[in-house]
Structure formats: structure tokens, C-alpha cells
N, C-alpha and C positions, 0 to 999 in steps of 0.2 A: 504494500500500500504506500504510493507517495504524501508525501509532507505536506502540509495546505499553504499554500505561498503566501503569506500578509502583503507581501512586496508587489506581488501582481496583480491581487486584488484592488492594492491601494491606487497602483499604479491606472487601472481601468476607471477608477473615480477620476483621479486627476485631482485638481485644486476643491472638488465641492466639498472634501474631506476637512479641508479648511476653512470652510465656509466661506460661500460664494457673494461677493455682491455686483447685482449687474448695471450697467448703465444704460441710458438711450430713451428713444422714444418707440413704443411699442403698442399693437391693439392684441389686449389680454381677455379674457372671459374668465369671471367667478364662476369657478370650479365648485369652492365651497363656500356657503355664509355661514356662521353663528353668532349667535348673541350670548353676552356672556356677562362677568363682571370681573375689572380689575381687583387686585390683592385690597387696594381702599374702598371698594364697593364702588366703582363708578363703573354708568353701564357702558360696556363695547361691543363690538363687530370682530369677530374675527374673519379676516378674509384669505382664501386662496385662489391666487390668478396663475392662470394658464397661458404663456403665451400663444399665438393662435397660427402664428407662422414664421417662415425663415429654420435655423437649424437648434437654434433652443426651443422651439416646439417639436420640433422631429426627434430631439431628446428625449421629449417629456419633461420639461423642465418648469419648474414655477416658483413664483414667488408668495410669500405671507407676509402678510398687512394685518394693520387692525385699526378700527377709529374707534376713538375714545370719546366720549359725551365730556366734557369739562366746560358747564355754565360758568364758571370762575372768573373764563378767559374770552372776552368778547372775540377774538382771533381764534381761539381753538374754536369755540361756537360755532361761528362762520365758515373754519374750514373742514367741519366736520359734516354741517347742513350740506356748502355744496360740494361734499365725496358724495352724499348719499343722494343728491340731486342728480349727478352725472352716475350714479350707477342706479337709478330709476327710481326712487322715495324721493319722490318730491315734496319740499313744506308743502305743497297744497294739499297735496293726499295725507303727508300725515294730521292735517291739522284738520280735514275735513272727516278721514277713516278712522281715525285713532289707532291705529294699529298695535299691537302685543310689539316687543322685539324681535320676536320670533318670526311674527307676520311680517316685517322690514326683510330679515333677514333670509324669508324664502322669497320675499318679492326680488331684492339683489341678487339670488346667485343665479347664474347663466344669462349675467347683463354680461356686453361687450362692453370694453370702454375703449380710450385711446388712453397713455399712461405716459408719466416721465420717471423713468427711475434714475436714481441716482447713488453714490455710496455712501456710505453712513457707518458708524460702529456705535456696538451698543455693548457697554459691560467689556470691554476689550475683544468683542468679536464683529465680524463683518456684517453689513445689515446690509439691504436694499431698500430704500425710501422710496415711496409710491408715491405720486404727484397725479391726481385724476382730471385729464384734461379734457375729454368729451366725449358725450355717449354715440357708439357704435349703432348697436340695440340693446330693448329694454323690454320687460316685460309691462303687460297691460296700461300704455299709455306714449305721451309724445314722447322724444327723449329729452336731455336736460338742455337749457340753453347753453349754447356754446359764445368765445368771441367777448365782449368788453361783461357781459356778465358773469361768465366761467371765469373768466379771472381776474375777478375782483379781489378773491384772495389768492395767496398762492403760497407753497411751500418751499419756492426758490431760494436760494440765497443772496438775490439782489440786494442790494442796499434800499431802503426805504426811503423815501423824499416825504416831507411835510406834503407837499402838494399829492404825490400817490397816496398818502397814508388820507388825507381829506375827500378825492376822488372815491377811494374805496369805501370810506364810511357813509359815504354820501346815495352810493350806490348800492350799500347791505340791504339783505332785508331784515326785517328785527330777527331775535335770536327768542327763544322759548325752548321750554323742557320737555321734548314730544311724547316722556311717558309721565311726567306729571299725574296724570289720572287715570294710569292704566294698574291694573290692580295685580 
């Protein structure tokens, strides 16, 4: 019986053993949605997207995200409302449906989006940062606005101006607690 080779097994990973983080701009589909809650009780999404073409999908390769609810933060707020906008929960629906998180988070999976990722480290290991820039397709409805609304906020690392930072608040829509009264 031969020996089991770590060496070539590893070697068939390549760098994802290290954990991978990718860059670019890419159109991904939610593979999986959950709703969940961080370690402090705040509610989340956990997401897993699929690239949908080129040779990191012929891999099979995907990335995990998660959006976090944090009212705290007028910017987290906003950039949480519009991920869930451009992957198909729109404030109108939530605010008119009242939806479970649960019910968000079967409406989201198997939205297409367009995406920016970029690199990131989290805890001294590689992350990829998901940046949701406009919806592909979506389930039961239009898709989300793309263009001076889509990025009103954004996750980039541009530098901020007084004048973009007024722009953007100018053009928020208010921010609310979408389970507020779901029981």
C-alpha cells in the first residue's frame, strides 16, 4: 500500500489552502442565503456567491459575505439596505411585506448581481470584500436601481469629499429596523 502524499494533495489546492482573496468585477448568483445573528445579537445574512463565469466558475469557486443590520451606523444602514436592494429586498417590499428574515433571505438566494471584490484581511487571514453593484436578476419583482442611486453609498476606499458625503445624504432614503415588529 503507498503512503498518502500531503505534498500532492496540497499541491492540487494551490494557494486556496491559504486562503484565497479574489479581486475584480464579477456577475455572481446566491448560491446560499441565511439569516442569522452575530456573536452580539445583531441580525445578519449570510451569503454565498457563485461566480457564474470565466475559469473561477468552471472551478467551482465562491465567495462568503455577510450583511450585518447595524442601526448604530447611519452608513452601515444604508449600505446594508442597498446590498439587499440590488440582491432583490427592496425597502419597498420590506416595508410594505414585512417579511421574517428568513423570508428576505429565500427571496435573495438565486438573485444574480454584478459585484466588486476586492482584498481584505480579517483576524490575520485573507478575506474577499463584496461590493454589490447591480442586479443581474431577481426574484418576484423589478430589479434594484442601478447608476447615481446604486451608488450612493459605497464600500470603496475612495476618499470622501464634504460635497460627496452631502450628495449622498441628500440622496439616502431614511434608514429603519425592517424587523422591528417581526416577532
Amino acid at each position: 500500500m503507498s503512503e498518502f502524499d500531503f505534498g500532492a494533495e496540497y499541491a492540487a489546492f494551490g494557494d486556496d489552502l491559504k486562503g484565497t482573496a479574489y479581486e475584480g468585477e464579477y456577475t455572481m448568483r446566491v448560491v446560499k442565503a441565511k439569516s442569522s445573528q452575530t456573536q452580539k445579537g445583531k441580525q445578519q445574512f449570510l451569503l454565498n456567491l457563485a461566480f457564474t463565469e470565466g475559469p473561477l466558475a468552471a472551478k467551482g469557486k465562491t465567495v462568503d459575505d455577510r450583511l450585518v443590520w447595524s442601526p448604530e451606523s447611519d452608513v452601515a444602514a444604508r449600505i446594508f439596505a442597498q446590498s439587499l436592494r440590488i440582491l432583490g429586498a427592496t425597502q419597498e417590499w420590506i416595508m410594505a411585506e414585512r417579511p421574517s428574515p428568513e423570508q428576505i433571505a429565500e427571496r435573495i438566494t438565486g438573485a444574480v448581481v454584478k459585484v466588486k471584490l476586492s482584498k481584505g484581511e480579517f483576524n490575520g487571514q485573507p478575506q474577499t470584500n463584496v461590493n454589490y453593484r447591480q442586479s443581474v436578476s431577481v426574484k418576484d419583482g423589478p430589479s434594484a436601481p442601478t447608476g447615481a442611486a446604486a451608488a450612493a453609498v459605497s464600500l470603496d476606499d475612495e476618499p470622501a469629499t464634504p460635497a460627496a458625503a452631502a450628495k449622498a445624504a441628500a440622496t439616502a432614503e431614511p434608514t429603519s429596523n425592517p424587523w422591528a415588529d417581526v416577532a
